[in-house]
C-alpha positions as CSV (number, residue, x, y, z in Angstrom):
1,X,0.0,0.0,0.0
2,X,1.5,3.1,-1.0
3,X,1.6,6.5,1.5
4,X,-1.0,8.1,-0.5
5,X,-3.3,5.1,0.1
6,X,-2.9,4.7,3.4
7,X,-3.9,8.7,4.0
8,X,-6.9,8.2,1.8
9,X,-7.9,5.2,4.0
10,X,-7.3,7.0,7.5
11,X,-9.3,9.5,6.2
12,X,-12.4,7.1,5.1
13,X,-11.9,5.3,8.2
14,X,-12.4,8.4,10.2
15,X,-15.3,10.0,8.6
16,X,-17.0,6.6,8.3
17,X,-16.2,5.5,12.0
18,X,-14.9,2.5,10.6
19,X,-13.4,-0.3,13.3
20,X,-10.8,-1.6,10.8
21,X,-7.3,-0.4,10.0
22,X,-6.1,0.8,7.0
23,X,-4.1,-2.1,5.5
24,X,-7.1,-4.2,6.5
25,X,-9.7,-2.0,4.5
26,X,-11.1,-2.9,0.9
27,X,-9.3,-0.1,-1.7
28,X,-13.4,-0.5,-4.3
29,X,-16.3,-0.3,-3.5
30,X,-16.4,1.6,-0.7
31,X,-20.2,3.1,-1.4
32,X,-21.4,-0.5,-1.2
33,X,-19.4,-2.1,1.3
34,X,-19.1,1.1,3.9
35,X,-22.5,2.8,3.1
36,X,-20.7,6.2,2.2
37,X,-23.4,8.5,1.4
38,X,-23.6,12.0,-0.4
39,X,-22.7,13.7,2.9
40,X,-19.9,11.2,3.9
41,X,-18.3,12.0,-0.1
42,X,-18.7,15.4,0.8
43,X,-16.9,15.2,3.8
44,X,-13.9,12.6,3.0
45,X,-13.1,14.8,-0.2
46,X,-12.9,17.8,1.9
47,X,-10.3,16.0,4.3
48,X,-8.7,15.0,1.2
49,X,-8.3,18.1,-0.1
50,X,-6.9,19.7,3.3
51,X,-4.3,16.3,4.0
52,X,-3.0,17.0,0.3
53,X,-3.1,20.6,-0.1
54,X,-4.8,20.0,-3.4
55,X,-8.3,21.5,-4.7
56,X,-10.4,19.1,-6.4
57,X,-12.4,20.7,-9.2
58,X,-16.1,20.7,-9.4
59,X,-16.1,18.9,-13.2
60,X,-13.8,16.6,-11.9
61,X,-16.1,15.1,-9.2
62,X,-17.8,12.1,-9.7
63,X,-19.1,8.7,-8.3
64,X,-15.8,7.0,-8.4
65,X,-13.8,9.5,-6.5
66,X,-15.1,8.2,-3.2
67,X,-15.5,4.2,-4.5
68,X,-11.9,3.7,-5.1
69,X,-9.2,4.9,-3.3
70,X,-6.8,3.6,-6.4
71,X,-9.0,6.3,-8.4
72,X,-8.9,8.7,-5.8
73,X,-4.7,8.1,-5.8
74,X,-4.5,8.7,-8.9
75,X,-6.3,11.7,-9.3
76,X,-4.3,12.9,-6.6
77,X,-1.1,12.1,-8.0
78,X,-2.2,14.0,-11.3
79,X,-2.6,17.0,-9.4
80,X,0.1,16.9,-7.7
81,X,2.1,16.5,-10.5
82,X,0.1,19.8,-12.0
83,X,1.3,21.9,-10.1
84,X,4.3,24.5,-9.6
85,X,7.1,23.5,-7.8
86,X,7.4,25.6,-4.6
């Protein structure tokens, strides 16, 4: 599991109250299998967003963003990537 993973998991883990550790927790399907709702998305994207100092933009959200933390990573690492060096 890569660094970027793990955050993404801590963070689903903490806004879903989830009893389970992150190297333990499915990386799809976390809508089904963890009941994440429109509220919870809302929430984990804006952790997200603050753990990564990114800002995801609004034509970029979609479904997937909060059922795969591989998609989630990725996207991520593509904005990362983006942006200036500092």
């Amino acid at each position: 599991m890569t660094n970027i993973e793990e955050k993404i998991k801590s963070i689903v883990i903490r806004v879903m109250k989830l009893d389970v550790e992150p190297s333990a927790m499915d990386s799809e399907n976390l809508i089904d299998k963890y009941g994440v709702t429109s509220v919870d998305a809302l929430e984990i994207l804006i952790f997200v967003e603050s753990e990564f100092d990114i800002i995801i933009d609004d034509e970029d959200l979609n479904q997937s963003m909060v059922d795969s933390c591989s998609y989630l990573e990725n996207y991520i690492i593509k904005i990362k990537e983006s942006l200036p060096e500092s």
